[in-house]
N, C-alpha and C positions, 0 to 999 in steps of 0.2 A: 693842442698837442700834449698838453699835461696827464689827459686820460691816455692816450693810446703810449706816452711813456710811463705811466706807472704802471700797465696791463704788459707790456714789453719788458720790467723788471719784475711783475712777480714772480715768474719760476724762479725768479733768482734770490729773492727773497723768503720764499716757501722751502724751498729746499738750498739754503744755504751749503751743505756739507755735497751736496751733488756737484753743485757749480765749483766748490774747494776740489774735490777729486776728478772733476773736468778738467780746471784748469792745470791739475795736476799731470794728471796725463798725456795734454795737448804740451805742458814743459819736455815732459819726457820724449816725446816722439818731435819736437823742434831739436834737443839738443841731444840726440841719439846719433843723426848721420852728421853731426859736426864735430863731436869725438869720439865717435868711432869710425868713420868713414862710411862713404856709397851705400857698402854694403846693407847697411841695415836701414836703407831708404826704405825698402816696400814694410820691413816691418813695423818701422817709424809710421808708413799710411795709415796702416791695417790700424796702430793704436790710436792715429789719431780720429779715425774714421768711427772707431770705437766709441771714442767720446763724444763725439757727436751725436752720435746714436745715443747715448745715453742721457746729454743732454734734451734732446728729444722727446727724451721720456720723459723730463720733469717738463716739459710743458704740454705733454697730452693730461697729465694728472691735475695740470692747474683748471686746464681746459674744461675736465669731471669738475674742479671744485667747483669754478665759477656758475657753471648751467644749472641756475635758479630761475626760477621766475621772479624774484626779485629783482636780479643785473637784467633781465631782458625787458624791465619797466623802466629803466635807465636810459635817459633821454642820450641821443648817437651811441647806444652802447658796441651795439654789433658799426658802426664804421669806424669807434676809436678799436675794436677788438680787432679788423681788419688792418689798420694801420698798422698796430702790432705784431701781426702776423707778417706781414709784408717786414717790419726791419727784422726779423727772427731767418726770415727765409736770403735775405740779402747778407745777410753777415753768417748763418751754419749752415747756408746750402751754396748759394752764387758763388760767396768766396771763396769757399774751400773746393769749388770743382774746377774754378778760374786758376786756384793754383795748383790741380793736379792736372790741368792744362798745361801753365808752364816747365813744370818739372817733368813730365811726362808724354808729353806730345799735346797734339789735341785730340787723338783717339782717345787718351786718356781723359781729359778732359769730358768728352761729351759722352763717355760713359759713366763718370762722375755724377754728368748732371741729370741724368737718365736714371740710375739705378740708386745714387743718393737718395733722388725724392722719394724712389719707393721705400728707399731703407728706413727714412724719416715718416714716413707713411705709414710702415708699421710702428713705428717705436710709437706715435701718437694714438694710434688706433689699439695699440697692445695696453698701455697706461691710462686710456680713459675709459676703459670698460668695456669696448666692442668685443665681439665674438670675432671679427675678420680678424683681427692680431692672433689668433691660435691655430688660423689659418695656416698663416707663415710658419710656427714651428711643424705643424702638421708636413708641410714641405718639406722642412728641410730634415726631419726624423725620417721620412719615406724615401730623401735621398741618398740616405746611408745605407737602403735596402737596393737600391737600382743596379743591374748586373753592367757589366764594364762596355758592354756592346751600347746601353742603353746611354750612357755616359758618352761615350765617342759620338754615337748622334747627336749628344746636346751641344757637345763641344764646339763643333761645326755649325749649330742655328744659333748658338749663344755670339758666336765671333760677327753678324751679321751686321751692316752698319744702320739698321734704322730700329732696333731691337731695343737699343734702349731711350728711345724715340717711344715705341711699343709700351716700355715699363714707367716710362712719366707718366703716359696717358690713364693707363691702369693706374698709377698713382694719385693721379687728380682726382679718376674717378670716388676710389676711396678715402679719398678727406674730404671731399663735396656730401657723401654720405653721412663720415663721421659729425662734419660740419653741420648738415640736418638735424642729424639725430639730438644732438647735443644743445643748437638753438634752432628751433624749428622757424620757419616764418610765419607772419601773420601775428592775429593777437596775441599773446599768453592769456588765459583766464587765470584770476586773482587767487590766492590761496582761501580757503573757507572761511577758516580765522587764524587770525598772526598769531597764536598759540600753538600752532598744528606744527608738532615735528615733522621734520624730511625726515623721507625714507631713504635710507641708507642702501638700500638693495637697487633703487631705480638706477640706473645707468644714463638715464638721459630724458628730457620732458616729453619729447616727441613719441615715448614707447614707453605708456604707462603700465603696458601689460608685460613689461619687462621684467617685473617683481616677481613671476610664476619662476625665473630662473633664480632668484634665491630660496627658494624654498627649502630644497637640501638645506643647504649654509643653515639656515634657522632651526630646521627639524633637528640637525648637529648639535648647533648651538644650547636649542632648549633641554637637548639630551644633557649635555653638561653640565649646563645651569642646572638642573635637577640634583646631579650628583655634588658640584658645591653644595646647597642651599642643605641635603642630606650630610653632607659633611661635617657645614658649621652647625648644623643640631646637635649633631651626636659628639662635637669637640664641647660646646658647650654645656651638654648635658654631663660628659664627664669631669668639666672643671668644677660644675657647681655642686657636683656629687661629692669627690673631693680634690680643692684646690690643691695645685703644687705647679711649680716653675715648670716642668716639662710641659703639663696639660695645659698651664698659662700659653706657653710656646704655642704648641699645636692650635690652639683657638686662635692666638693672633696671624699664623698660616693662615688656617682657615678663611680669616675675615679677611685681611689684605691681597693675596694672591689665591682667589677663589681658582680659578685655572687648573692651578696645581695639584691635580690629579689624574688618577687613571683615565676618565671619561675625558676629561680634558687634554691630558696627551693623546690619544688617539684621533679626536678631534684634530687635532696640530699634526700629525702623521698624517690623514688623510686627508687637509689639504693640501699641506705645504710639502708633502713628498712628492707631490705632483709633478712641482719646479723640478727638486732633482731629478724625475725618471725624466723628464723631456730634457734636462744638460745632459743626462748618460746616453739617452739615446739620438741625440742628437750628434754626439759626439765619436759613438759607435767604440766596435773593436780594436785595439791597436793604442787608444787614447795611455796617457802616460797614470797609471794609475793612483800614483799618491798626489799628481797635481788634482785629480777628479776628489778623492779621498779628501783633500785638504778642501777644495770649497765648501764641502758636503756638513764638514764638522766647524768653516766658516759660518756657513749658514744655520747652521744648530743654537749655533753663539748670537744672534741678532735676536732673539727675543729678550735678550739677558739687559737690554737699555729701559726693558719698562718700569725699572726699580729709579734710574736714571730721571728719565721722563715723565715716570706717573707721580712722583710724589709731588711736584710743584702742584700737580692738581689735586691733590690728595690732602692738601694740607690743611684747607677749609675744614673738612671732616676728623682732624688728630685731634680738635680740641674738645668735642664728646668723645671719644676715647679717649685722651688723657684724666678728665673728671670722672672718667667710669672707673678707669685702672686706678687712680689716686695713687702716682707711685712715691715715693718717699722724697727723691731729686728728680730735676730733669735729667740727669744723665744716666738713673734707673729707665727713666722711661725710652731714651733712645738708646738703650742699652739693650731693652726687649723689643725695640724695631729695627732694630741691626740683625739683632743674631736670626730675627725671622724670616729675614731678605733671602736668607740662605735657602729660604724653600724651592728654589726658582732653578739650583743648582742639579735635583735629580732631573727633572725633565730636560735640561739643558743634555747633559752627558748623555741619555735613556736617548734623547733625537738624534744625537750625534751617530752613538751605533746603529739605529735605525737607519738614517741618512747614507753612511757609508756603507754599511753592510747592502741595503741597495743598489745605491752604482757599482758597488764590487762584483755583486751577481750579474751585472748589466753588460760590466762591460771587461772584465777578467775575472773569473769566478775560482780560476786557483787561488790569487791571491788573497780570497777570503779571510781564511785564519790570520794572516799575518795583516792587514789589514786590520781587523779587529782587535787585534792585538795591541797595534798602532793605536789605534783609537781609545782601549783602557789605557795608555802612556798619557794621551795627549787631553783627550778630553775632561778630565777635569779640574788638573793644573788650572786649562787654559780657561773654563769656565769660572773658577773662585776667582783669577787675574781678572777675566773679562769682569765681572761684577764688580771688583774692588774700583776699578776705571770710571765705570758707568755710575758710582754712587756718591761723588764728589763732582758732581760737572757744576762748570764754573756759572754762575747768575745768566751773563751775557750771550750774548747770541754768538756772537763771533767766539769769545773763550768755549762755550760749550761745542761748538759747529767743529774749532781746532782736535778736540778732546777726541769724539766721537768717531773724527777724519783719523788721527792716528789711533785710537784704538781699534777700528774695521782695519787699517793697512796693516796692525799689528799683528791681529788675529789671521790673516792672509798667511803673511811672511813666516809667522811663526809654526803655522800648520803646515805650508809647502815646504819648510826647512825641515822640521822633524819627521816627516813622513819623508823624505830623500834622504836623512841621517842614519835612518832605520833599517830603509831599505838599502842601503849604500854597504852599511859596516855591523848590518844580522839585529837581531834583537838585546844582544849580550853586550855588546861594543858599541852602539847607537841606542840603544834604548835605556839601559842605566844611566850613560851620561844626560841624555836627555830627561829622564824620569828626575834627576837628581836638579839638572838646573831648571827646568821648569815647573816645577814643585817648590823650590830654595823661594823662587820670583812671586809663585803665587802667592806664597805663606806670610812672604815679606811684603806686597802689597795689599794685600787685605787687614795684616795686622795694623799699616799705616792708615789703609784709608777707616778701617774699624773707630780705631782713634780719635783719628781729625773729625770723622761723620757725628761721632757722641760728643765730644768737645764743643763744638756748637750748639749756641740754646735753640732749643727747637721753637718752629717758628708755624704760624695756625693762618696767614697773612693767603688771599688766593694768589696767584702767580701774575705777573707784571704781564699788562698785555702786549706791551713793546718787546721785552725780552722773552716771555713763555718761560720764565722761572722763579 
C-alpha cells in the first residue's frame, strides 16, 4: 500500500499552493451557508464544486509528469497507480455527490455523480495535455452563441433522468483514452541511452507523433531565442566598447531574463492570450467587466514568480558571474542583481494592457478607454508589489507554498477592488486615491524587500531537493 499511498499524495505534494487554495475555498463554501444562511447554499456548491474541479487539475498534471517509460518499468506500477486513483475518486467524486445527495435530494445527487465525473474528466484531460480538454471550452464558448429557442430545447433534454447516466459513460470513455495515451499497455521499449532528454513537447508515450503538434511552440520559441542571443551581443559589445553602470545593467538584463524582450513579449501574447480570449468568450456580453479586467491583469502578474523561483536554480551559475564581475562587496554584487530583476516589470504592465484591452473588446468595448485607463493605475503599482513578494520567499516549501497563496489572493482582491473603486467613484475620486495608496504600498515594499534581498550573503549552493530552495 506504500506505493499506491505515495502516488495518492503526489498532487499534493507537487503542487502544494493548489491543495492550500483548495482547501481554502472548500472553507469558504462550508462556512458560507452557516453564517450567512440557506441562502447562499447553491453558491456555497457552485464554489465548492469549483475546487474540485481544480483539484482535478493538479492530478491530470501529475498524471503528464509521471508517464515515462521509466515508472512504467516499475514493478505493479499501473495497479499501485490504480489504487490511487480509486481513493482520489472515492473521497472528490463519491463523497461530494453523496452529499449533494443529502442536501439536495437525490436528484441532485445523481446528477452530481453523472456530470461530476465528466467535469473531473475534463479538468484531467485539459491538464495533462489532451486535445479533448479544448473540446469542452469549444462547447461552452459556442454556447454563449446559441439563440434562446435553441436553449429552451436543451433545457427540456438536459432535465431527463438518465442523461447524466449518458455524461458518466461519455466520461469513462474519455479517461479510458487519456488513461491509454498516457500508459499505453503492453511493453515500453527502453530509452536509447539514459543520457537522452525527454522531450518536452510529447504529451504522452503511446503518440510519438505527437511532437509535429509543438512545432509552432518551437518555431516561437527559436524566434525568440534569436532575438535574446542578438540582444546579449550587442549589450555586450557595448559594455566592452565602453564600460559604465547603465550598460553594466543592460547586460546583466540581458543575461539573466533573456525573455525580456519584444520577440519575447509577443511570444507570451500569443500564447497565453489564448487563455484570456476563451475566459471572455466564454463568459460572453453582459459579464461584469472590471471583475473580467481584474483577472486579465491577475494573470499578467504570474509570470513575475520566476525571479522567485528561478534563482534557487540559478544560483550554481552566480559564481562565474560573480568572479567575472569582481565586484568590490557582496552587497555590490546583489546590488546589481536586484536592481536588474526590475527587467521583468515592462513586459509585466505591456501584458496587462494587452490582456485587458482584449476582453474589453470581447466583451464591452465602450469600456475600453476607461478600462485602460484602470489598467495604467493599477498595473504597475501592482506589478513592483508583486515582485517585491515574490523575491524573498521563505527556504521551505510550506513558508514559501503560504507566500505565494496570499500573494495570487492578493493580486486578485486587490485588482477586483480598484477596478470597482474606479469604476464606482469616476477616475478623479477612485483613481487618485487609489494611484496614491497603491503606489505608497508598492514603493514601500520593494524598498524593504530591495533591502532584506542584498543584506543577505549570497549564496552559489544548488537548491535543496526536499525543499526546491
Amino acid at each position: 500500500m506504500r506505493p499506491a499511498r505515495a502516488l495518492a499524495l503526489l498532487p499534493l505534494r507537487l503542487a502544494p499552493w493548489a491543495v492550500l487554495m483548495t482547501g481554502l475555498m472548500l472553507a469558504a463554501a462550508a462556512a458560507l451557508p452557516l453564517a450567512l444562511g440557506s441562502r447562499l447554499r447553491t453558491p456555497a456548491s457552485m464554489l465548492a464544486g469549483f475546487a474540485l474541479w481544480f483539484l482535478w487539475m493538479t492530478a491530470g498534471a501529475t498524471l503528464k509528469s509521471i508517464a515515462r517509460r521509466e515508472t512504467l518499468l516499475l514493478p505493479g506500477f499501473r495497479a499501485a497507480l490504480t489504487r490511487a486513483g480509486s481513493v482520489w475518486a472515492l473521497l472528490f467524486w463519491l463523497l461530494p455527490a453523496a452529499a449533494a445527495g443529502l442536501l439536495y435530494g437525490p436528484a441532485a445527487g445523481w446528477m452530481a455523480l453523472g456530470y461530476g465525473l465528466l467535469a473531473l474528466a475534463w479538468a484531467v484531460l485539459a491538464s495533462s495535455g489532451s486535445r479533448a480538454g479544448l473540446y469542452f471550452w469549444a462547447v461552452l464558448i459556442g454556447a454563449r452563441f446559441l439563440p434562446a429557442a435553441v436553449w429552451a430545447a436543451l433545457a427540456s433534454a438536459l432535465s431527463g433522468a438518465l442523461l447524466p447516466l449518458a455524461a458518466a459513460l461519455l466520461a469513462l470513455l474519455l479517461l479510458r483514452r487519456a488513461w491509454l495515451r498516457l500508459f499505453p499497455p503492453g511493453d515500453v521499449p527502453l530509452p536509447e541511452t539514459p543520457m537522452q532528454a525527454p522531450d518536452p513537447m510529447q504529451r504522452g508515450m503511446a503518440q510519438p507523433q505527437a511532437v509535429s503538434r509543438g512545432r509552432l511552440l518551437r518555431a516561437l520559441n527559436g524566434w525568440s531565442e534569436q532575438a535574446a542571443a542578438e540582444r546579449l551581443r550587442l549589450c555586450a559589445a557595448r559594455y566592452h566598447r565602453a564600460p559604465a553602470p547603465a550598460r553594466q545593467r543592460a547586460l546583466l538584463r540581458a543575461l539573466l531574463l533573456p525573455h525580456e524582450q519584444a520577440r519575447g513579449w509577443l511570444v507570451r501574447w500569443l500564447l497565453f492570450g489564448g487563455f484570456v480570449l476563451a475566459y471572455a468568450l466564454a463568459l460572453g456580453r453582459g459579464a461584469q467587466i472590471g471583475m473580467v479586467a481584474g483577472y486579465a491583469t491577475f494573470f499578467a502578474m504570474t509570470g513575475l514568480n520566476t525571479v522567485g523561483l528561478g534563482m534557487p536554480r540559478l544560483r550554481p551559475s552566480l559564481g562565474e558571474l560573480y568572479f567575472t564581475m569582481a565586484p568590490p562587496t557582496h552587497a555590490a554584487f546583489k546590488t546589481q542583481l536586484v536592481d536588474s530583476f526590475l527587467g521583468v516589470l515592462p513586459g509585466a504592465v505591456l501584458s496587462a494592457f494587452v490582456y485587458t484591452g482584449l476582453a474589453t473588446l470581447l466583451i464591452e468595448p465602450a469600456a475600453w478607454p476607461q478600462v485602460l485607463a484602470t489598467t495604467a493605475v493599477l498595473a504597475p503599482p501592482l506589478a513592483l508589489a508583486t515582485l517585491a513578494l515574490y523575491l524573498n520567499l521563505p527556504r521551505g516549501r510550506i513558508g514559501r507554498t503560504l507566500v505565494m497563496t496570499v500573494t495570487v489572493l492578493g493580486q486578485m482582491g486587490t485588482s477586483w477592488l480598484l477596478y470597482a473603486l474606479i469604476e464606482r467613484f469616476g477616475p478623479l475620486w477612485g483613481g487618485v486615491p487609489a494611484l496614491t495608496v497603491a503606489w505608497g504600498f508598492a514603493l514601500g515594499a520593494w524598498g524593504a524587500a530591495r533591502a532584506h534581498w542584498i543584506a543577505q550573503p549570497p549564496c552559489f549552493d544548488p537548491p535543496d531537493a526536499r525543499t526546491g530552495a
